[in-house]
MIVEX-952520 format. One line per 3 residues: number of its first residue (from 1); for each residue x, y, z of C-alpha. Coordinates in pm, 1 decimal. Each point is the difference from the previous one (the first is absolute). Layout:
REM MIVEX-952520
NUM = X,Y,Z  ...;
***
This chain:
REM MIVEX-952520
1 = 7281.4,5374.5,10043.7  263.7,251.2,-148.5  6.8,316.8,-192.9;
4 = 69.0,-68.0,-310.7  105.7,366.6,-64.3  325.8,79.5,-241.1;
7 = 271.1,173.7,266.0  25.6,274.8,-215.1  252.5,310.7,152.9;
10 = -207.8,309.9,58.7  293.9,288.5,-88.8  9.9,317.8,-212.4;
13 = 127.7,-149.8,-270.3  -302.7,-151.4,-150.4  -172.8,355.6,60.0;
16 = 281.0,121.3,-234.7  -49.2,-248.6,-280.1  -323.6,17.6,41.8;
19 = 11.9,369.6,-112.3  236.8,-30.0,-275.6  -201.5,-316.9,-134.4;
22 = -364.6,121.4,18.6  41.0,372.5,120.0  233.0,108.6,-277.5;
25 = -182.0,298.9,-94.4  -50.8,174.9,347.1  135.3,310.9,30.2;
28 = 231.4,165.3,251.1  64.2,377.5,40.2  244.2,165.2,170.4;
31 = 49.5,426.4,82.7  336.5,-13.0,-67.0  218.2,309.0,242.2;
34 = -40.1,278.6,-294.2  -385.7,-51.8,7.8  7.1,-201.6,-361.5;
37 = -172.3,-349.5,-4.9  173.7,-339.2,-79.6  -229.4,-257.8,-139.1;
40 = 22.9,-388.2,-56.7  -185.9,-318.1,35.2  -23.5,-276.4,203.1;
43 = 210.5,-210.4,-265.7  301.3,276.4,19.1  -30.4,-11.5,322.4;
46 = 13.0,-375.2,32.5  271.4,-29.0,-217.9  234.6,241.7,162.8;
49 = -103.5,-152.5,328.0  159.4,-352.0,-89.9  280.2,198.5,-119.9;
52 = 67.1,128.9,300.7  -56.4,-289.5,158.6  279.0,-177.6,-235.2;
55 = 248.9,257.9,32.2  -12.9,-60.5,393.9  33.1,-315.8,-45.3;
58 = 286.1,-9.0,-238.0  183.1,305.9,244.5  -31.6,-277.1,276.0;
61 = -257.0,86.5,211.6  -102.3,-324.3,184.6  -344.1,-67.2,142.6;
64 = -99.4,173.4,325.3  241.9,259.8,-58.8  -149.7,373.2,-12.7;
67 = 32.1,257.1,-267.0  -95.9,340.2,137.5  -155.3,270.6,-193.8;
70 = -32.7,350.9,59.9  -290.9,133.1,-257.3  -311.2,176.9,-38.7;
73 = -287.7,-114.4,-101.6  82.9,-115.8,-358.0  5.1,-235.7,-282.4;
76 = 359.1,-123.1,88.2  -109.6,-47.7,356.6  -244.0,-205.3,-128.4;
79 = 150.1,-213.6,-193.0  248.6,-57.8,345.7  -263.7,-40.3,178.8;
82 = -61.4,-390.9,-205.7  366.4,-7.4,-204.2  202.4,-20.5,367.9;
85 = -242.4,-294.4,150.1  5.2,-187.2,-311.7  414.2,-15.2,9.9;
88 = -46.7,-142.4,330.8  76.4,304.1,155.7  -215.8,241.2,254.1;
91 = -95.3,341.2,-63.4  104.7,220.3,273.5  -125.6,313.1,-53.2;
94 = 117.2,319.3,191.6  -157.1,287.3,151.9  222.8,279.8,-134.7;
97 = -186.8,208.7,246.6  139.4,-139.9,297.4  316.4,162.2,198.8;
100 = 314.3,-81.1,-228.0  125.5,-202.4,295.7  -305.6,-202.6,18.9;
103 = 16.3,-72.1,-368.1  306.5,-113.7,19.4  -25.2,-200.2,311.6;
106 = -281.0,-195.0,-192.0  191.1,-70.7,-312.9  234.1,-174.1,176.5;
109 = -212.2,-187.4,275.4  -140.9,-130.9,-335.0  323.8,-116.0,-177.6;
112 = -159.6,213.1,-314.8  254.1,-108.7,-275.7  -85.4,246.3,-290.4;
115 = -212.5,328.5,20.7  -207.7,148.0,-282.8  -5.3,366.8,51.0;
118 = -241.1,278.9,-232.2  215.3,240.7,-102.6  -178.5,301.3,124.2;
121 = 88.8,-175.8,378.0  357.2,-46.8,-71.4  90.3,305.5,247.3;
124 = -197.4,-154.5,285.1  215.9,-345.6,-119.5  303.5,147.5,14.3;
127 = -65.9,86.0,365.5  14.3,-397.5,77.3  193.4,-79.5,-248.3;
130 = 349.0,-39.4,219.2  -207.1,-185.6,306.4  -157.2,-269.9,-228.5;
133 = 167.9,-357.6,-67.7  -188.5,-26.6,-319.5  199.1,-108.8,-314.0;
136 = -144.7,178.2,-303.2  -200.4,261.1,-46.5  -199.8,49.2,-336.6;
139 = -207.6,355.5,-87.8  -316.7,36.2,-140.5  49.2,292.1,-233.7;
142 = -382.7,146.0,-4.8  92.3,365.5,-68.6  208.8,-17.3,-276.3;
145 = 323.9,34.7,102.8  298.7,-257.7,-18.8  92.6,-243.7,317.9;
148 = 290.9,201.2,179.7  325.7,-153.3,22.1  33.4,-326.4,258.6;
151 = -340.6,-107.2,-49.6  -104.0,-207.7,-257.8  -306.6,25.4,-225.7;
154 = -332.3,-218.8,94.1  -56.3,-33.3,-397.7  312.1,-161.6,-30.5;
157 = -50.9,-185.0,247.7  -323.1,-129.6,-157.6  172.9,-51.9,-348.4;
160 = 211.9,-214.8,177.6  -274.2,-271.9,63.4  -208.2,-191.9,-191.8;
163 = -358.7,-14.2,20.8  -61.7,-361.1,-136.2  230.2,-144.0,226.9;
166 = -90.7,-292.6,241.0  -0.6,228.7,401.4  32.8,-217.0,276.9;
169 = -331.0,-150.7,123.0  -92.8,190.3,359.7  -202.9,-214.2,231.9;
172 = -291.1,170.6,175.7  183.9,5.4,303.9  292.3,220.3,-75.4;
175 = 42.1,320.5,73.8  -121.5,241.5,-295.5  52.2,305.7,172.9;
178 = 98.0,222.3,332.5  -146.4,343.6,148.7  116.1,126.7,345.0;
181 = -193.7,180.8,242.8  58.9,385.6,41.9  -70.0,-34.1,361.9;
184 = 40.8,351.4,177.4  179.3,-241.6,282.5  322.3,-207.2,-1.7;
187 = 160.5,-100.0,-356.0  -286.7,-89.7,-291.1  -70.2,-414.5,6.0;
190 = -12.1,-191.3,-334.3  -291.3,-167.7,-79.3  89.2,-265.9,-297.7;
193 = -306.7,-113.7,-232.1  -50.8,-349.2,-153.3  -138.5,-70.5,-375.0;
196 = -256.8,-193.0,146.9  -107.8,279.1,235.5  30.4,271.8,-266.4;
199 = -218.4,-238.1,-255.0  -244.3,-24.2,295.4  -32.3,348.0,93.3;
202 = -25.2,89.4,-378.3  -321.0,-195.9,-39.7  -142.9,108.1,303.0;
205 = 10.7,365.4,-82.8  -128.4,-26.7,-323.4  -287.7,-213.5,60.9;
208 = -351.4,233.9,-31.3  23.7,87.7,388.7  188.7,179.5,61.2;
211 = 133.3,177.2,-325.8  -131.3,-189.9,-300.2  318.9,49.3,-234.3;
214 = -71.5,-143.3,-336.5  123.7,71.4,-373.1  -282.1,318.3,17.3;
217 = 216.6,145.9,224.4  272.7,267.8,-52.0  214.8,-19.0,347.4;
220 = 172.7,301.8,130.3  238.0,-111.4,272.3  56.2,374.6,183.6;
223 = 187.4,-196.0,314.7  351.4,5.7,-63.9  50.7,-318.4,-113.1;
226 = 287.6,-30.8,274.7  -262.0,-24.8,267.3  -130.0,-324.0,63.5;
229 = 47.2,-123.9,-340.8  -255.4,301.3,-90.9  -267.2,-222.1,210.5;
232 = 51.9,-263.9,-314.6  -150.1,180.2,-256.3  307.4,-63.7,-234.6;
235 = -87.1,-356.0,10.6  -377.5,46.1,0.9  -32.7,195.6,-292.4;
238 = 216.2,-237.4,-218.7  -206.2,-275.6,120.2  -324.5,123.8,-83.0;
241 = 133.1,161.0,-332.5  -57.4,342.0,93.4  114.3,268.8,-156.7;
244 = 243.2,157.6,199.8  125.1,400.9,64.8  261.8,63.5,183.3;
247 = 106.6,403.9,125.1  367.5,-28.7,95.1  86.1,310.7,143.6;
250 = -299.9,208.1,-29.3  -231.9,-48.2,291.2  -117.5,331.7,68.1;
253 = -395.3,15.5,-7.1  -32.6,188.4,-319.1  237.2,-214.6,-192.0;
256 = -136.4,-332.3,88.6  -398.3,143.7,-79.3  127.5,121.7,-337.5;
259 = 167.2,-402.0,-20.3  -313.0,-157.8,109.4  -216.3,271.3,-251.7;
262 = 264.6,-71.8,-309.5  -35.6,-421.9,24.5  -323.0,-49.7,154.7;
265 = 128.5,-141.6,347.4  -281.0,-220.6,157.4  228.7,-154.7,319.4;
268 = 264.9,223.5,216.7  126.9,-70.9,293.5  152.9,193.2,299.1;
271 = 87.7,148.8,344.7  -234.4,312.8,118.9  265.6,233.4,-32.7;
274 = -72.5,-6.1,-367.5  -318.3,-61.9,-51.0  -103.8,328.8,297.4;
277 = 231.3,147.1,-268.0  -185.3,-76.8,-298.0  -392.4,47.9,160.3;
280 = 129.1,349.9,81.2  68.7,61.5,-378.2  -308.5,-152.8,-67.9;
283 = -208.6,199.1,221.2  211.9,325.5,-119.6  -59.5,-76.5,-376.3;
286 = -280.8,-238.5,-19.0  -62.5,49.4,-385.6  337.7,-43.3,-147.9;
289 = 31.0,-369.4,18.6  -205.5,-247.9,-139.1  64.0,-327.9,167.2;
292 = -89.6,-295.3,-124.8  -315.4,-183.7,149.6  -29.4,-238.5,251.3;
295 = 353.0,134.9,93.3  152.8,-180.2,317.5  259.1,56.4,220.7;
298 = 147.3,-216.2,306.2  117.6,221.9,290.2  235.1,-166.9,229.1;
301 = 318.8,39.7,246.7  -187.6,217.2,218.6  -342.4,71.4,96.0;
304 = -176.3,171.5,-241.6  -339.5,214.2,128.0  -335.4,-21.1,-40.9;
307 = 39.2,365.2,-129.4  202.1,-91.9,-333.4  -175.8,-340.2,-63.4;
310 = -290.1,269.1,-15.5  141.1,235.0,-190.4  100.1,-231.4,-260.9;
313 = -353.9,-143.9,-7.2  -72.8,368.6,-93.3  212.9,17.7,-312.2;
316 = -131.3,-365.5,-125.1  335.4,-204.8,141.5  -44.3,-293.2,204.2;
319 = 272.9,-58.3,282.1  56.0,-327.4,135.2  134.0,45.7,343.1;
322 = 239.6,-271.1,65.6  291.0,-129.4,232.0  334.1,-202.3,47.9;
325 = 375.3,71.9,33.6  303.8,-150.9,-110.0  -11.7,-294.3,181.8;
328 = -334.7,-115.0,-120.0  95.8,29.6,-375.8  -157.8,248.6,55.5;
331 = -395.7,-40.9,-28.6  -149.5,-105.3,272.7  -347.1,105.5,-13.7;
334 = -262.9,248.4,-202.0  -304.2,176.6,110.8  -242.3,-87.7,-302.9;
337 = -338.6,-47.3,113.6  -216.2,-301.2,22.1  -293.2,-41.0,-193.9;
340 = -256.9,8.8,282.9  165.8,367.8,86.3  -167.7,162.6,-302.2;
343 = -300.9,53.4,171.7  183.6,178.8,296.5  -64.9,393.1,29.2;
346 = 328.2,228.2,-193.1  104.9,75.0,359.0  68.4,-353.5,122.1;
349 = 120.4,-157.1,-351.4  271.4,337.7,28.3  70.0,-158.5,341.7;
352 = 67.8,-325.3,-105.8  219.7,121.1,-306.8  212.8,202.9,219.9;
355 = 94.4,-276.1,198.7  324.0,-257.0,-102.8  -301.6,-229.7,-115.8;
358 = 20.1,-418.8,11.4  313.7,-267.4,-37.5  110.7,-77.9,-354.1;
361 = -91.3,-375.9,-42.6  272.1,-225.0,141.0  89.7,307.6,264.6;
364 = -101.3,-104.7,372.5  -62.2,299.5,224.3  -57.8,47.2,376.2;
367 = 59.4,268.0,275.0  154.9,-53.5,316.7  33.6,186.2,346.1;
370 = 111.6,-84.1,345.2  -309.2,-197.4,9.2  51.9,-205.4,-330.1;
373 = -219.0,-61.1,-297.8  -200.3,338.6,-40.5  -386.7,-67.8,-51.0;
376 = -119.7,197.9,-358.9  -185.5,229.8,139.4  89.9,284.5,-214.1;
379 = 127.5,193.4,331.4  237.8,-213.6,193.7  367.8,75.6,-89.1;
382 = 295.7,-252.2,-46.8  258.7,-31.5,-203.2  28.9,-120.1,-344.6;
385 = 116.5,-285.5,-65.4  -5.7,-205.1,-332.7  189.9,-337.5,-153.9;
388 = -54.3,-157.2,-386.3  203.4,-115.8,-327.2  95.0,352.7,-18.5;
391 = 95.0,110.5,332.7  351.2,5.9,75.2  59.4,-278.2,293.5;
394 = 392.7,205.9,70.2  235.0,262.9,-140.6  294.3,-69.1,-150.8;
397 = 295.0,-88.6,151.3  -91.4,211.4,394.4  -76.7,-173.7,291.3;
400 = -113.1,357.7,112.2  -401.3,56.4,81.2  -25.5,-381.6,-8.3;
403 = -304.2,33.5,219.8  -160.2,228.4,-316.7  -163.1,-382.9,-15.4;
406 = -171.3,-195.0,244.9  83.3,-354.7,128.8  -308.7,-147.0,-198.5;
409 = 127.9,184.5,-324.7  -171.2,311.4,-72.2  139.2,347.7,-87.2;
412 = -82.2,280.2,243.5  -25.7,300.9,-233.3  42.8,303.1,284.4;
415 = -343.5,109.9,-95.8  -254.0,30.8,241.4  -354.9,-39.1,-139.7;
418 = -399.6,-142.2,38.2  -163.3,-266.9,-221.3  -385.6,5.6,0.1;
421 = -260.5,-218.4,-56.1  30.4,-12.2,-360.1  385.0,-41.1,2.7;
424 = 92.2,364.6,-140.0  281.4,68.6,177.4  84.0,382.3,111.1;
427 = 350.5,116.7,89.0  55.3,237.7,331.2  307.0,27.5,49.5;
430 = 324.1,-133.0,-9.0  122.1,-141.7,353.5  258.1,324.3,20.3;
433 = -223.8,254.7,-86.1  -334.8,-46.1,235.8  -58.0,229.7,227.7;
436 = -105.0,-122.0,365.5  -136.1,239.6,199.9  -58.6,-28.3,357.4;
439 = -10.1,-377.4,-93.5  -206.4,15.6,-299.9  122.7,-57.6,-348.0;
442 = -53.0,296.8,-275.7  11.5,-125.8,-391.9  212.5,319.9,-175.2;
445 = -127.8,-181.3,-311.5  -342.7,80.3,88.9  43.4,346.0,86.6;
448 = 252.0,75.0,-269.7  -269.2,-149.8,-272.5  -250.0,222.5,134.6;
451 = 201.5,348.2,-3.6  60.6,-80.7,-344.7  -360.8,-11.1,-58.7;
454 = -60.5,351.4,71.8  37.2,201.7,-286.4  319.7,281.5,78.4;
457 = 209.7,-329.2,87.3  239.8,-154.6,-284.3  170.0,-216.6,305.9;
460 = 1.5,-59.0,349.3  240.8,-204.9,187.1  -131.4,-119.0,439.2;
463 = 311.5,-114.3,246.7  15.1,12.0,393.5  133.7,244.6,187.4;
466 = 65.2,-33.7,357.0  -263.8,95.8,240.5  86.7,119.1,346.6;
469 = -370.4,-184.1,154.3  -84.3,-258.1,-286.0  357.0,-109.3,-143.0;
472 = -58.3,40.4,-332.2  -249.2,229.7,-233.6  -61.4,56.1,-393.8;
475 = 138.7,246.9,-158.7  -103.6,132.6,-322.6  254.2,108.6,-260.0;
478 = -174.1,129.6,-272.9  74.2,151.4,-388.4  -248.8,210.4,-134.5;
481 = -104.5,39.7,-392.4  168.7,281.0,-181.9  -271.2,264.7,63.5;
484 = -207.0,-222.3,275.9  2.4,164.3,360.5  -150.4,-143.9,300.5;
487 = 142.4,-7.6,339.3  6.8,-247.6,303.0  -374.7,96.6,118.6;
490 = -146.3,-59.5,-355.3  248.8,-379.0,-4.9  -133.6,-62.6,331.1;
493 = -372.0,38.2,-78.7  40.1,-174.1,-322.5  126.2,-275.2,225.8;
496 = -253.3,27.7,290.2  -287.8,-149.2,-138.9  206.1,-332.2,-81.9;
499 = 135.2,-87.9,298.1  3.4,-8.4,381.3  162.9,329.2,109.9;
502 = 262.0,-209.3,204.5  136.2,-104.9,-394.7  36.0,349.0,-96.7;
505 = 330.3,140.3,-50.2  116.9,310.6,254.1  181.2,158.9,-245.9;
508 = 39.0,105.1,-359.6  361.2,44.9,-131.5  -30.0,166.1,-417.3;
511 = 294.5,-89.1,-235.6  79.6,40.1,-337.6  48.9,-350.9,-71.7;
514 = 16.8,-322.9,227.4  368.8,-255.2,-37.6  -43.1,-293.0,-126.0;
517 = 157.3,-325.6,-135.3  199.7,-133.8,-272.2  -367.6,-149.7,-111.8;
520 = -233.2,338.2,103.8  -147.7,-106.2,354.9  36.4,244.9,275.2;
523 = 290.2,-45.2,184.8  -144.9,64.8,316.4  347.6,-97.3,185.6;
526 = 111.8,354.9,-127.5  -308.4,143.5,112.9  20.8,-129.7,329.6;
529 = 383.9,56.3,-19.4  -66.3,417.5,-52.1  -248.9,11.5,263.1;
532 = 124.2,-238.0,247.6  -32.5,308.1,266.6  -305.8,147.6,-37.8;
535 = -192.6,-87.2,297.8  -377.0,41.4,-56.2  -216.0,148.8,302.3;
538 = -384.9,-76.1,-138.3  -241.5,-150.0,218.5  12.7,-276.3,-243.6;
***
């Protein structure tokens, strides 16, 4: 017997006709760079997206080849983020906080053949400008004032196409889209997505587990919507018909809780840097915002701590802890819990939501060490490793870190971490950051999470330092909150009654803030970089 299924192509473009056919009256918002709000609905935006699309087409852009933009998070972007894959083309989008060198190096590792640029980044562009290959350049002109001389105007650009025009057909397998790695080593790898994968991932993450989107929602993408395709929520929301807000520039914590006030956000998403940032506002003015119910919030990039998922809990918002990186689309799994975990005390359900949580259907996880296939024990270490329809099986066009897979096809991710019984999975490190001491490994994740449970700490940051007897020991480097005090003694106590004393850091370094990357981690490789000769003398 055979299927007798119609091959029908799973790519964005249905998600976009979809929306302008049925979805017409969504709306989208954008906080436009002088703090005024830009409104429009889902059949603006589908028009002008198959106008873009069109006037690609007709300026020659073939399929496969990339369009780059340079944007915040706004309606324009947007309507790039569906107008460039339905031309054929793949949206490249570019982390305008990377080195200028770096920026450039990936504009032309892709081939990016035009560039859409906001206006208010046009200085940063002009520092790439002379290193790039591209062959137009067209400017969003969000604050008002007229596209400078040599550029030419993204509205023209759009009045230039046709929105009832026949764009070419993609097939699920082509390439909709490209992000690179901002690896802290060697040059940043390109990771290129399919339709089929994007169309995948898109149903995935808004099924009910793990973030429920649907047209009751009103989605608040706060990740930059350069990083990791702003973990899909671009897609998502226009194929659940939310209704969708989007910041641009204005992501400090008291102008995205007056955004999420003013339209009733019920879904954000983003890295802990922001949201420690917007619990300390919270806890600092608890009465001047009224959030709306059942508010949720996915945390992701880096490990976010039991203390904040706590803390929100306090002020009525739900966080979903969840992870993935570029190369896995980039969700890869969720910590919601199972039904049967109700029942658990508050301590251990806090537990379990602090973890990474369980594999997105269709992703296959395991840990590995010398010894192979870790057992889920909830306490034996390995490292990560993951393959599905989402996960990149290469990067594009580098034979370098070819053994990033192994021979039977799945992606090591670099991070070391346990499964348990119940499959949540918990991150402890990445493979360059544990700590082994005197033989033993030490999870900075675990110690870090904890210092910034105790209540003077707004961040805390745990790398090795060289040990003269055990070769490597934590230590702590530590920002306090405006006001807080506490010293080493008081960290160290917190810290005592959570772990074996051989885990506990030997020192305490305070600093006003900690470095970190284009996408807010830590960038520990500067930390380790500044203290590379310190030479701890503990007992350990």
């Amino acid at each position: 017997m055979h299927a007798t299924m119609m091959d029908y192509p799973l790519t964005l473009a249905h998600y976009l006709e979809r929306a302008g056919t049925l979805l017409g009256d969504r709306e989208i918002v954008t906080r436009l760079p002088d703090r005024s709000v830009h409104r429009y609905r889902f059949g603006d935006f589908h028009r002008r997206a198959r106008q873009l699309a069109s006037a690609l087409a007709r300026a020659g852009l073939k399929r496969g080849q990339p369009v780059a933009t340079m944007m915040w998070n706004n309606y324009p972007h947007q309507e790039a983020y569906f107008g460039v894959a339905c031309a054929g083309g793949v949206l490249h989008t570019l982390n305008f906080r990377l080195h200028p060198g770096d920026i450039a190096y990936i504009a032309n590792h892709a081939g990016d053949r035009f560039v859409i640029v906001d206006d208010v980044l046009l200085p940063l562009f002009e520092k790439v400008r002379p290193e790039i290959a591209a062959e137009r350049v067209f400017v969003v002109a969000l604050s008002g004032q007229p596209v400078p001389a040599g550029y030419e105007s993204y509205e023209d650009l759009l009045g230039t196409g046709d929105a009832d025009d026949d764009l070419p057909r993609p097939e699920e397998g082509d390439a909709c889209g490209v992000c690179y790695t901002s690896g802290t080593t060697g040059r940043p790898k390109g990771v290129v997505y399919s339709h089929r994968a994007m169309v995948l991932h898109t149903m995935a993450m808004c099924m009910t587990e793990p973030f429920g989107l649907s047209q009751n929602d009103t989605i608040m993408p706060v990740v930059p919507m350069f990083h990791a395709n702003a973990w899909g929520l671009p897609y998502g929301a226009v194929a659940s018909g939310a209704r969708i807000v989007l910041p641009g520039p204005h992501l400090d914590p008291v102008s995205l809780l007056d955004l999420a006030e003013a339209e009733g956000v019920t879904f954000a998403a983003g890295v802990p840097t922001i949201w420690n940032g917007i619990l300390q506002a919270l806890d600092a003015e608890p009465d001047r915002w009224s959030l709306a119910a059942g508010l949720r919030t996915a945390v992701g990039g880096s490990a976010a701590s039991e203390a904040m998922i706590r803390g929100f809990d306090r002020h009525g918002v739900r966080t979903i802890h969840a992870w993935g990186m570029t190369e896995t689309t980039p969700l890869g799994s969720a910590a919601v819990l199972k039904s049967s975990m109700e029942a658990l005390d508050e301590d251990t359900r806090y537990d379990y939501r602090a973890k990474q949580g369980i594999a997105m259907p269709f992703v296959d996880m395991r840990l590995m060490n010398d010894s192979g296939i870790v057992p889920r024990d909830g306490e034996t270490m390995g490292e990560l490793q993951v393959r599905g329809p989402w996960v990149a099986a290469a990067y594009h066009e580098s034979d370098e870190l070819a053994d990033k897979w192994t021979d039977d096809g799945w992606l090591r991710t670099g991070d070391v971490a346990t499964i348990d019984a119940e499959g949540f999975m918990k991150i402890t490190d990445r493979t360059k950051d544990l700590i082994k001491s005197g033989g033993e490994w030490i999870s900075s994740v675990d110690l870090e999470n904890a210092l910034m449970g105790h209540d003077a700490v707004s961040e805390a940051a745990v790398i090795a330092v060289r040990h003269a007897k055990w070769e490597e020991r934590p230590l702590a480097v530590v920002v306090l909150k405006e006001g807080a005090e506490a010293d080493a003694d008081a960290l160290q106590g917190h810290l005592a009654g959570r772990f074996a004393k051989w885990w506990l850091p030997d020192d305490y370094v305070f600093v006003d803030e900690i470095p970190r990357t284009s996408t807010g981690k830590f960038l520990k490789s500067a930390l380790r970089e500044r203290f590379e000769e310190r030479l701890v003398a503990g007992d350990g």
